[in-house]
N, CA, C and O atoms as a CHARMM CRD file, in Angstrom:
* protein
*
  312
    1    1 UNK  N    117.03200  94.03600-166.82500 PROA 1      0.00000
    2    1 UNK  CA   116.70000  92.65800-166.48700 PROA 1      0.00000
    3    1 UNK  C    116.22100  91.93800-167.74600 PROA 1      0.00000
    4    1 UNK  O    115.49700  92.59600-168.49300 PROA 1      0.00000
    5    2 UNK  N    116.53100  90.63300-168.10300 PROA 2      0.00000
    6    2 UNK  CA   116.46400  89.88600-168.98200 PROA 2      0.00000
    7    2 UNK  C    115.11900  89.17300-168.71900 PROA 2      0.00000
    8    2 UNK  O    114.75800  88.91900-167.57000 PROA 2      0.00000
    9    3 UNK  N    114.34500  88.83900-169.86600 PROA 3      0.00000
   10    3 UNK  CA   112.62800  88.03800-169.69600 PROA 3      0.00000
   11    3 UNK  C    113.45200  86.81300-169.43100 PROA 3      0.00000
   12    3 UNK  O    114.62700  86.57700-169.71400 PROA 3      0.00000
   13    4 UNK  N    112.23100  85.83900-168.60200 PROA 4      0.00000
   14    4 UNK  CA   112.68400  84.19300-168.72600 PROA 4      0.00000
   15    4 UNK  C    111.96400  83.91000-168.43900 PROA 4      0.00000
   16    4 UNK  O    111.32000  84.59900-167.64800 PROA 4      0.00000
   17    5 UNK  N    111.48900  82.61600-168.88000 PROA 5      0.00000
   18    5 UNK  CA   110.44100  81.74900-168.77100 PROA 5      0.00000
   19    5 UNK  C    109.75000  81.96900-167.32800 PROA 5      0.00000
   20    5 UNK  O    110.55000  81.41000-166.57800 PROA 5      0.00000
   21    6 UNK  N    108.96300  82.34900-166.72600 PROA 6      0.00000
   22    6 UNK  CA   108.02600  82.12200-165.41800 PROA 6      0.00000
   23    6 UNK  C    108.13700  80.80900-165.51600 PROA 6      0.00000
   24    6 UNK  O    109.36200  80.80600-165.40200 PROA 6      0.00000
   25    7 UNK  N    107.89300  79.78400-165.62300 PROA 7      0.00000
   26    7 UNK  CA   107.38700  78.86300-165.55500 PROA 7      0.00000
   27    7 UNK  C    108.58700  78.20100-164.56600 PROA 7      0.00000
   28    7 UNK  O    108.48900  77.98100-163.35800 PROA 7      0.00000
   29    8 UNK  N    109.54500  77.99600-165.29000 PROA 8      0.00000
   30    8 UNK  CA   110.50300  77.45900-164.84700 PROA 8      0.00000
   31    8 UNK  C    112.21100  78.11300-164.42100 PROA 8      0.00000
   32    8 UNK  O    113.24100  77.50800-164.12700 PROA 8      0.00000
   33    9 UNK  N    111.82300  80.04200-164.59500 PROA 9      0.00000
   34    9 UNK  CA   112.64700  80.97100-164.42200 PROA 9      0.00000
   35    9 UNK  C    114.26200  80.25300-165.69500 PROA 9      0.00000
   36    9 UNK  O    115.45700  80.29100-165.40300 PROA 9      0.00000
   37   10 UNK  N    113.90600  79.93600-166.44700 PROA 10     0.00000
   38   10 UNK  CA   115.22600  80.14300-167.58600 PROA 10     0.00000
   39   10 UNK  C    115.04600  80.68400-168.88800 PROA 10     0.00000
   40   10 UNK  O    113.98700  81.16600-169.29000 PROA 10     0.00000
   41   11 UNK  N    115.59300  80.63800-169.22500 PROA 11     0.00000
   42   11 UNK  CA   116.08300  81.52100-170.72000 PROA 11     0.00000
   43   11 UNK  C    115.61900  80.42300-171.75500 PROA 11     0.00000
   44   11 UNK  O    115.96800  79.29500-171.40500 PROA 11     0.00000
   45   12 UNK  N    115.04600  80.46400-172.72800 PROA 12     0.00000
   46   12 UNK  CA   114.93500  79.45400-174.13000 PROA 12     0.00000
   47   12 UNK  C    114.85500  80.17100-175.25000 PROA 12     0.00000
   48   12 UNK  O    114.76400  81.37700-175.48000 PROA 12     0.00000
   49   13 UNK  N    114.90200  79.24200-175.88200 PROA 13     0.00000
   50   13 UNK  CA   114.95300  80.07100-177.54100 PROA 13     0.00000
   51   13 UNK  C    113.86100  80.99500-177.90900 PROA 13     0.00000
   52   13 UNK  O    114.13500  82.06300-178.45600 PROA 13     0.00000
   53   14 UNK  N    112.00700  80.48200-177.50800 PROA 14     0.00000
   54   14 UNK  CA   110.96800  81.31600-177.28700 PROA 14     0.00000
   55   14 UNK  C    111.64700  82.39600-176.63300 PROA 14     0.00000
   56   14 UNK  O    112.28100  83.13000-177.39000 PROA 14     0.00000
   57   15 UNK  N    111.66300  82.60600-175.70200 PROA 15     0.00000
   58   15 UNK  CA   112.35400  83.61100-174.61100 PROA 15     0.00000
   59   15 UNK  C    113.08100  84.56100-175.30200 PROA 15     0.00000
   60   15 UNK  O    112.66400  85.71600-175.37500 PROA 15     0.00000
   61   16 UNK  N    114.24100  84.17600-175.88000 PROA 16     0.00000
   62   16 UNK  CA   114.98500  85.18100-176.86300 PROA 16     0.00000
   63   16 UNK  C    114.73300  85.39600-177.59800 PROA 16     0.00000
   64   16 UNK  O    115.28300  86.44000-177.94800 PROA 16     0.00000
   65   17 UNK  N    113.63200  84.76100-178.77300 PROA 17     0.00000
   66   17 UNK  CA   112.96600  84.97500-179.74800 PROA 17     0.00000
   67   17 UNK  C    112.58700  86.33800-179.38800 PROA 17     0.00000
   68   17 UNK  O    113.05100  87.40500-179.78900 PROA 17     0.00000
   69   18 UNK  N    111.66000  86.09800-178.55800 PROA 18     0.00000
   70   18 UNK  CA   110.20900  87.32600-178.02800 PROA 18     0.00000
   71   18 UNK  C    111.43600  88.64400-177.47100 PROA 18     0.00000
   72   18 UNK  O    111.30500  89.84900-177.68500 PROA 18     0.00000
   73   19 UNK  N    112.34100  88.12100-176.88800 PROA 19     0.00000
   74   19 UNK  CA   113.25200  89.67400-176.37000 PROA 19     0.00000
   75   19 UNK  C    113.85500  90.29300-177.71700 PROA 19     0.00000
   76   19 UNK  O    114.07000  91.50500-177.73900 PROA 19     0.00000
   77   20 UNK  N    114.12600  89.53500-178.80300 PROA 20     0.00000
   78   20 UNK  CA   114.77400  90.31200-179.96500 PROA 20     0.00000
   79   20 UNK  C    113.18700  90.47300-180.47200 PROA 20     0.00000
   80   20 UNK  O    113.09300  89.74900-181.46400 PROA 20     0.00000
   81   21 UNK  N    112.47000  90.83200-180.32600 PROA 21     0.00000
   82   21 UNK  CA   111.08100  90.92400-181.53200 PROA 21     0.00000
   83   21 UNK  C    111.22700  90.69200-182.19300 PROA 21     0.00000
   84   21 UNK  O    111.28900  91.54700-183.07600 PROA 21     0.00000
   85   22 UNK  N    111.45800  89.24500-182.55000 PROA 22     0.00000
   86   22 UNK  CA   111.25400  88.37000-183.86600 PROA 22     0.00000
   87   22 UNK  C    110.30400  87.56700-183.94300 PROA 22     0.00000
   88   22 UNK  O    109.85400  87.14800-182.87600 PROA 22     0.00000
   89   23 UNK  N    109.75600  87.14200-185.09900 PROA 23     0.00000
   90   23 UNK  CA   108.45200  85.98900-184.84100 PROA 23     0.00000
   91   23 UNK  C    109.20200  85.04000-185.76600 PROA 23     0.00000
   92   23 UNK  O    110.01800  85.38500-186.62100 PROA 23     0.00000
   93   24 UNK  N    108.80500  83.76000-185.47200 PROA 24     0.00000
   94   24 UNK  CA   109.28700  82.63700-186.09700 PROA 24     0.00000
   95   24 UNK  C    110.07500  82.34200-187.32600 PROA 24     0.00000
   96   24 UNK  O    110.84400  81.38700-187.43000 PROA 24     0.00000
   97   25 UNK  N    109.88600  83.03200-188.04800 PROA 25     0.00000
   98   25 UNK  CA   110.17400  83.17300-189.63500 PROA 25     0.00000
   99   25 UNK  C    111.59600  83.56000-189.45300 PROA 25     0.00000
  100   25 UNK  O    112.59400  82.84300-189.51300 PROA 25     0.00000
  101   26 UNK  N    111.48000  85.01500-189.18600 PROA 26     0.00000
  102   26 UNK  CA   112.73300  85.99100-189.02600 PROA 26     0.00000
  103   26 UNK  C    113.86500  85.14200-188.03300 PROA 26     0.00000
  104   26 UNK  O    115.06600  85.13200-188.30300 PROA 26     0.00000
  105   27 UNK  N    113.31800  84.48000-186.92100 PROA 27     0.00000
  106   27 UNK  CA   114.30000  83.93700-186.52800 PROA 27     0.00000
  107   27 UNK  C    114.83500  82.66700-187.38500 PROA 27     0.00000
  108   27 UNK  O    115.99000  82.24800-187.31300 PROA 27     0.00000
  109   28 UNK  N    114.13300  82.28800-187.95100 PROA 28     0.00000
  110   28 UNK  CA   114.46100  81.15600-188.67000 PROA 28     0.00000
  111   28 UNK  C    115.42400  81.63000-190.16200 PROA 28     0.00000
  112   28 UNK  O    116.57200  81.20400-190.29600 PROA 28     0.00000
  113   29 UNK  N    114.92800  82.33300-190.96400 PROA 29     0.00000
  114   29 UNK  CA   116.26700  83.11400-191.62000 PROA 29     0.00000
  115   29 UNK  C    117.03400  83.82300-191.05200 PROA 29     0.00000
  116   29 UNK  O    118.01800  83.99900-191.77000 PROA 29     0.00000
  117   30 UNK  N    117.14600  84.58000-189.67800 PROA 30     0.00000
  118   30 UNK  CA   118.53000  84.61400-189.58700 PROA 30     0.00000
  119   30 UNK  C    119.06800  83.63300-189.05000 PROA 30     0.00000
  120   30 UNK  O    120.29800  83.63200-189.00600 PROA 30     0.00000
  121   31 UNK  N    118.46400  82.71200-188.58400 PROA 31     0.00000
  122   31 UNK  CA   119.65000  81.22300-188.07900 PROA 31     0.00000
  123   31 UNK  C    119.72400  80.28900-189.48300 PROA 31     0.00000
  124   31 UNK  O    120.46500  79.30700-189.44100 PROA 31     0.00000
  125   32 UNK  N    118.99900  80.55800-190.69000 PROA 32     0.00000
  126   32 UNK  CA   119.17000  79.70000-191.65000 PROA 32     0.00000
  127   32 UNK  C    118.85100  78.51800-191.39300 PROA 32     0.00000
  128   32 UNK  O    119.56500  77.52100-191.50400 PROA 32     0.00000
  129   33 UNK  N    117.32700  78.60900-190.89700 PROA 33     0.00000
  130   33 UNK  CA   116.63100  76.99900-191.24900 PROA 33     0.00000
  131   33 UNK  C    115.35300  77.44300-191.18600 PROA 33     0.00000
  132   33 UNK  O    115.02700  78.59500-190.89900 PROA 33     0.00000
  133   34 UNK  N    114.60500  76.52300-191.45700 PROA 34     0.00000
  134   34 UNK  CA   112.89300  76.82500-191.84300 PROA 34     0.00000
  135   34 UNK  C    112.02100  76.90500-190.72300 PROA 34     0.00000
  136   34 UNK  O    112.06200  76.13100-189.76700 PROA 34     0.00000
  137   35 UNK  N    111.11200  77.99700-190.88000 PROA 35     0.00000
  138   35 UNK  CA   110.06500  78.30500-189.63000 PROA 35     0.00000
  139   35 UNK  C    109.71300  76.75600-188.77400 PROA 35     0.00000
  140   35 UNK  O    109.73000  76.56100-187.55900 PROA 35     0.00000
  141   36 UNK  N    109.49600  76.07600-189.54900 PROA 36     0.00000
  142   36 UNK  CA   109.07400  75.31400-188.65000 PROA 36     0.00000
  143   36 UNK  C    109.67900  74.58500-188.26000 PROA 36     0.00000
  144   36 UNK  O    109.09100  73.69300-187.64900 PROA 36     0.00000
  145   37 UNK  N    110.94700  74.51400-188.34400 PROA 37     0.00000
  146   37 UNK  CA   112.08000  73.79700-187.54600 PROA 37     0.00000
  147   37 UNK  C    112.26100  74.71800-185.99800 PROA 37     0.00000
  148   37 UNK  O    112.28100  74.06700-184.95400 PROA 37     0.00000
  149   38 UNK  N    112.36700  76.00900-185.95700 PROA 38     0.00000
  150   38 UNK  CA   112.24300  76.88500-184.56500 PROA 38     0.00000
  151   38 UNK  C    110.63900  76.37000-184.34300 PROA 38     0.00000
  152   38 UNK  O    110.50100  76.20200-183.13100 PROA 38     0.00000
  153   39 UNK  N    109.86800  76.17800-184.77900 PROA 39     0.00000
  154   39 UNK  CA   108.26900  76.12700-183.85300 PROA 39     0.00000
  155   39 UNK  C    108.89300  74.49500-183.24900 PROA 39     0.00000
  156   39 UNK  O    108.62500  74.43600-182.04900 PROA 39     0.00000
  157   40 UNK  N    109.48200  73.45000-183.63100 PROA 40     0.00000
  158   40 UNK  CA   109.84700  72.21600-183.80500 PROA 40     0.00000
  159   40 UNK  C    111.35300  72.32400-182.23400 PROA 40     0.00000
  160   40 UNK  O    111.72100  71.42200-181.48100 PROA 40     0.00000
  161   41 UNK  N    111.65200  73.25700-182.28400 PROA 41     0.00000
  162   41 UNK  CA   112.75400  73.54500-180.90500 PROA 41     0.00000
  163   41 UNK  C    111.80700  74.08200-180.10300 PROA 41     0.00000
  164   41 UNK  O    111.58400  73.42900-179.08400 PROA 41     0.00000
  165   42 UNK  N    111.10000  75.20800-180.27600 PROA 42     0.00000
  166   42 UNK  CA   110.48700  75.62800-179.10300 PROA 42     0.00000
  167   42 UNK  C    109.49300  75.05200-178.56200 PROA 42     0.00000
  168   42 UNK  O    109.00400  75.57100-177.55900 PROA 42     0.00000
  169   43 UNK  N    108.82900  73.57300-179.20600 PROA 43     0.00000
  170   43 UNK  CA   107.92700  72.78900-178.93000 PROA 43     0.00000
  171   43 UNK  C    108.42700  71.94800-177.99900 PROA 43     0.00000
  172   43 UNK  O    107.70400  71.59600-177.06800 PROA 43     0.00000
  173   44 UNK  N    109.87900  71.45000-178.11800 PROA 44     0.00000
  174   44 UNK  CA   110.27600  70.37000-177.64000 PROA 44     0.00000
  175   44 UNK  C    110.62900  69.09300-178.76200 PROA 44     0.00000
  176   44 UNK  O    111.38800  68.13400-178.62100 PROA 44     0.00000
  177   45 UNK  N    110.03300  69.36400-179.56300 PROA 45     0.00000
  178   45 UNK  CA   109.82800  68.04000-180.62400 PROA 45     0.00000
  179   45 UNK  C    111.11000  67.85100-181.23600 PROA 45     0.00000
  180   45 UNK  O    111.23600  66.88800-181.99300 PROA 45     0.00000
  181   46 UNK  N    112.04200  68.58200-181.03900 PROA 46     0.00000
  182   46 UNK  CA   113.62700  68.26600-181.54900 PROA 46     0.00000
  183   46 UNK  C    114.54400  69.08900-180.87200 PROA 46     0.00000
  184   46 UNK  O    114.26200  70.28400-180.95600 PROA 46     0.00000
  185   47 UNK  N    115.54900  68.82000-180.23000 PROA 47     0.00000
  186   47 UNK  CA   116.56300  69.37000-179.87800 PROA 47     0.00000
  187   47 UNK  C    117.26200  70.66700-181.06300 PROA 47     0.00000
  188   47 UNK  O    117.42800  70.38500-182.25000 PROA 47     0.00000
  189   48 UNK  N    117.43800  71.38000-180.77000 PROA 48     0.00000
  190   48 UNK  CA   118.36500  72.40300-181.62300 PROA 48     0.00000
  191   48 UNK  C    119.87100  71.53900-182.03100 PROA 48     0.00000
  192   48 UNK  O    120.42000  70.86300-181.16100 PROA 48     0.00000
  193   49 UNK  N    120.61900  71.67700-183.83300 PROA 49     0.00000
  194   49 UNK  CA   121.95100  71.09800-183.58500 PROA 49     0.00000
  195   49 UNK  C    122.19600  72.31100-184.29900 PROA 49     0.00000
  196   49 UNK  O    121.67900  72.55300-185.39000 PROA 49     0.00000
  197   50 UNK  N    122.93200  73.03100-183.73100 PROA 50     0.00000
  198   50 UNK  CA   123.37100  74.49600-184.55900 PROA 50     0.00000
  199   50 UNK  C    124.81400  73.96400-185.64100 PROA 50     0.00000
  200   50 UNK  O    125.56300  73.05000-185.29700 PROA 50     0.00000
  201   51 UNK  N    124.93800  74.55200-186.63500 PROA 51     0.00000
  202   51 UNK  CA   126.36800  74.67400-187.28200 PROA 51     0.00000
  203   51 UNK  C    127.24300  75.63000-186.56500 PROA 51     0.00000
  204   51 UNK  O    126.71200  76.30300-185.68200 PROA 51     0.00000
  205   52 UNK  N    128.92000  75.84600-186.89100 PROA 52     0.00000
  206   52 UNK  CA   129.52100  76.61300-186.14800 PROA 52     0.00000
  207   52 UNK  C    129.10400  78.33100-186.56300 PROA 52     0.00000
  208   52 UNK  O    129.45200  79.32300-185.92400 PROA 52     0.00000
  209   53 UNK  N    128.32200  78.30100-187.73400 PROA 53     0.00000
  210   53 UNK  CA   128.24200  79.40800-188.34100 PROA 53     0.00000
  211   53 UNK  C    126.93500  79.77600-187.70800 PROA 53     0.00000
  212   53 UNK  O    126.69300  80.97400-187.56100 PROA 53     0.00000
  213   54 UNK  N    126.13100  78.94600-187.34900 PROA 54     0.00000
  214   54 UNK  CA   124.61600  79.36700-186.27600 PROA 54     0.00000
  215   54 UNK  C    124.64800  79.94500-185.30900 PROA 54     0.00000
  216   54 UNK  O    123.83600  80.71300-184.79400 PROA 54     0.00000
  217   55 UNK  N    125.97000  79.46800-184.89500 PROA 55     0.00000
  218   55 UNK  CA   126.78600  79.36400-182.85800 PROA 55     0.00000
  219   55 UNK  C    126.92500  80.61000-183.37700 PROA 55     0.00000
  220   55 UNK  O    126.55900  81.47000-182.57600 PROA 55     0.00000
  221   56 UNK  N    127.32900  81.04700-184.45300 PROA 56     0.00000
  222   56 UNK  CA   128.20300  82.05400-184.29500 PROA 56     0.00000
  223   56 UNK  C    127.15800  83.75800-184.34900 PROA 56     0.00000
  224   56 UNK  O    127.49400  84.88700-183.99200 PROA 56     0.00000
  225   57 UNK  N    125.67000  83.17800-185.03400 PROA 57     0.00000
  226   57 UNK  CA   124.77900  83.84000-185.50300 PROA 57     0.00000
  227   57 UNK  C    124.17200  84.50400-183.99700 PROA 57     0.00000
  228   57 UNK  O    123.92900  85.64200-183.59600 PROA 57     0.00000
  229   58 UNK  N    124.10200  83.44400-183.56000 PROA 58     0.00000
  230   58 UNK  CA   123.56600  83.29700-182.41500 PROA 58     0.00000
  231   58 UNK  C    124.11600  84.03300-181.12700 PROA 58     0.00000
  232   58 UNK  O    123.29100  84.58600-180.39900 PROA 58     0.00000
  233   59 UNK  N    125.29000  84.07000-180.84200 PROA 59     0.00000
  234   59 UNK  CA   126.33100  84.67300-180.15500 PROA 59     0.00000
  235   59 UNK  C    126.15400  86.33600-180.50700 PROA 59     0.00000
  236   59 UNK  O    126.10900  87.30800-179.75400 PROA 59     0.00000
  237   60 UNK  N    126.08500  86.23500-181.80900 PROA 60     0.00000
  238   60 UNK  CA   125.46200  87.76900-181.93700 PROA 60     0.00000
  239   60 UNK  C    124.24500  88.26000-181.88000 PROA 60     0.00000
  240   60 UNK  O    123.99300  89.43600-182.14000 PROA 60     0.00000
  241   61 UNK  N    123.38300  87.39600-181.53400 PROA 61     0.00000
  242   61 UNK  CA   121.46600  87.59500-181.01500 PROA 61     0.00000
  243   61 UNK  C    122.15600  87.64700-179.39800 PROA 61     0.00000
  244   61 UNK  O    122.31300  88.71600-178.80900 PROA 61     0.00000
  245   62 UNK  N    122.38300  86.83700-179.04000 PROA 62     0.00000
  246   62 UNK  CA   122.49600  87.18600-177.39400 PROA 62     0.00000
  247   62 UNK  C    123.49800  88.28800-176.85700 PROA 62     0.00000
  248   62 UNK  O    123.72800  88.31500-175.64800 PROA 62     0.00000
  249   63 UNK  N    124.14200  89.25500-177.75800 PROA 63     0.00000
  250   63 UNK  CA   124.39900  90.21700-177.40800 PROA 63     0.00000
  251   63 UNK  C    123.90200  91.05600-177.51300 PROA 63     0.00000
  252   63 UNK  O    124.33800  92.07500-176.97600 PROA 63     0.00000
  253   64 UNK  N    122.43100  91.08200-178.44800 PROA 64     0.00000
  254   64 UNK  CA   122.02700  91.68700-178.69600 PROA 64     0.00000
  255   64 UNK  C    120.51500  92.38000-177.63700 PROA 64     0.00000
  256   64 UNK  O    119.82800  93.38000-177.84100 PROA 64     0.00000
  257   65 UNK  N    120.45600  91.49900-176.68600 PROA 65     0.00000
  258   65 UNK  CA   119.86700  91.35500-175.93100 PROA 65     0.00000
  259   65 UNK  C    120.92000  91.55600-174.43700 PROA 65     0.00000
  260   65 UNK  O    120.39900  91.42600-173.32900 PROA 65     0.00000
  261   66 UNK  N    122.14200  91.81900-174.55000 PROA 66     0.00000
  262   66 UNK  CA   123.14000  91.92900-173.37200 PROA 66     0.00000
  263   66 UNK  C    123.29500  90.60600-172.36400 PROA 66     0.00000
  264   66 UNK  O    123.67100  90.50500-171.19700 PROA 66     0.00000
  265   67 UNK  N    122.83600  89.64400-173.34800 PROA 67     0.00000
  266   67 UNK  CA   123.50800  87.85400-172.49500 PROA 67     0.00000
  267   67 UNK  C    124.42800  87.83400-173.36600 PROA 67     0.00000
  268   67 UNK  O    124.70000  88.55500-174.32500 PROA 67     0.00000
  269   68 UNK  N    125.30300  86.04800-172.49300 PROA 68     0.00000
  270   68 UNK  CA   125.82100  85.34500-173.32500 PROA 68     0.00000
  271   68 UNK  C    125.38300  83.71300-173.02900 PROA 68     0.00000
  272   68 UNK  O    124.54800  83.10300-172.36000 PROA 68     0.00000
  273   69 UNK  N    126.63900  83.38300-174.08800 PROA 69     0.00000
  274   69 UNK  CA   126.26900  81.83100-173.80600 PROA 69     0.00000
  275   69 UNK  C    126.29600  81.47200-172.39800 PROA 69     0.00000
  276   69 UNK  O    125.33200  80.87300-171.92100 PROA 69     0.00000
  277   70 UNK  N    127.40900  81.80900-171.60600 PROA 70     0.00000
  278   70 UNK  CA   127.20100  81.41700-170.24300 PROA 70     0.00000
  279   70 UNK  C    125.59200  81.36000-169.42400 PROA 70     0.00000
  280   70 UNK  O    125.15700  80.57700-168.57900 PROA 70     0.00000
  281   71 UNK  N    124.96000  82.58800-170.11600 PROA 71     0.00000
  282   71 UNK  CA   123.42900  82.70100-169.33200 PROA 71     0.00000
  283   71 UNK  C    122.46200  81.76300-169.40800 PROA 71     0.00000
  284   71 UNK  O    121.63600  81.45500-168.54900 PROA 71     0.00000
  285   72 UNK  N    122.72300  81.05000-171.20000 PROA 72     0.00000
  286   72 UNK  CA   121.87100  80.01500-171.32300 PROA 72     0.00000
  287   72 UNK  C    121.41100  79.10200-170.21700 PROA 72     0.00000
  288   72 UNK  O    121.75800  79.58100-169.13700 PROA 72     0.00000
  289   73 UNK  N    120.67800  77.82500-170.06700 PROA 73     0.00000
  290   73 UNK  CA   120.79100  76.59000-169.42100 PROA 73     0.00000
  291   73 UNK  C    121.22700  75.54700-170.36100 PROA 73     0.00000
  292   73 UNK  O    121.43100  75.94500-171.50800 PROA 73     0.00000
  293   74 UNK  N    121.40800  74.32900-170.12900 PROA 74     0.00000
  294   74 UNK  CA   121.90200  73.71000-170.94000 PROA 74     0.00000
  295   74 UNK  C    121.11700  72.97000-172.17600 PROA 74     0.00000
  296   74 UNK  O    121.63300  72.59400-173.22800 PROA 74     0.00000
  297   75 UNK  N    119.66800  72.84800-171.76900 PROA 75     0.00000
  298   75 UNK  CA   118.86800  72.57000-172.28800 PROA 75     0.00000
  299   75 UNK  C    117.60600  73.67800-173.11000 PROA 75     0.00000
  300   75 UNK  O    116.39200  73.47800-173.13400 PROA 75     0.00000
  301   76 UNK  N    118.45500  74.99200-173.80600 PROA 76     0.00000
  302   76 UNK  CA   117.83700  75.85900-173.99600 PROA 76     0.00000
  303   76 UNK  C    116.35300  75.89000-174.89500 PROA 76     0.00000
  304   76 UNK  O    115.68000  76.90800-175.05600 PROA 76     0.00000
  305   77 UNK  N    116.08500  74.80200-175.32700 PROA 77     0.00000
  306   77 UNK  CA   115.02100  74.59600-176.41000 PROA 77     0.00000
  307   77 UNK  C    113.85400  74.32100-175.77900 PROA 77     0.00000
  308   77 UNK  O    112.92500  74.63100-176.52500 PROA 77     0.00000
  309   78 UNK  N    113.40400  73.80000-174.55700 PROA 78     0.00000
  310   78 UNK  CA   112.46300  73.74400-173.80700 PROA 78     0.00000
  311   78 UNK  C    112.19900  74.31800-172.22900 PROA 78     0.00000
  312   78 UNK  O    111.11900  74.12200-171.67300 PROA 78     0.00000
């Protein structure tokens, strides 16, 4: 079974963060942008705009965890 938010039972970037044991940083070099741009998505304070090469980073974090994109919601950043 996959973690998800209690709050509102979905999946977010916190959410997958915490299932790959990564803390902010690490997720932020492997998606290639700065810590505080992920504290800045998982706040709410900016929408995520991934490159195709992020999508693609990313696609391989959520397998890594046994989702996919389909599992997301559409609004995965909050």
């Amino acid at each position: 079974m996959i973690a998800v938010n209690k709050c509102n039972n979905k999946i977010t970037l916190k959410v997958l963060r915490k299932r790959l044991k990564m803390n902010q940083t690490q997720f932020a070099e492997t998606l290639g942008v700065r810590r505080s741009t992920i504290s800045e998505w998982e706040t709410g304070v900016h929408k995520p705009s991934l490159s195709i090469e992020q999508v693609k980073v990313l696609d391989k974090l959520l397998g890594q965890v046994n989702l996919r994109f389909e599992d997301l919601p559409d609004d995965i950043a909050s």
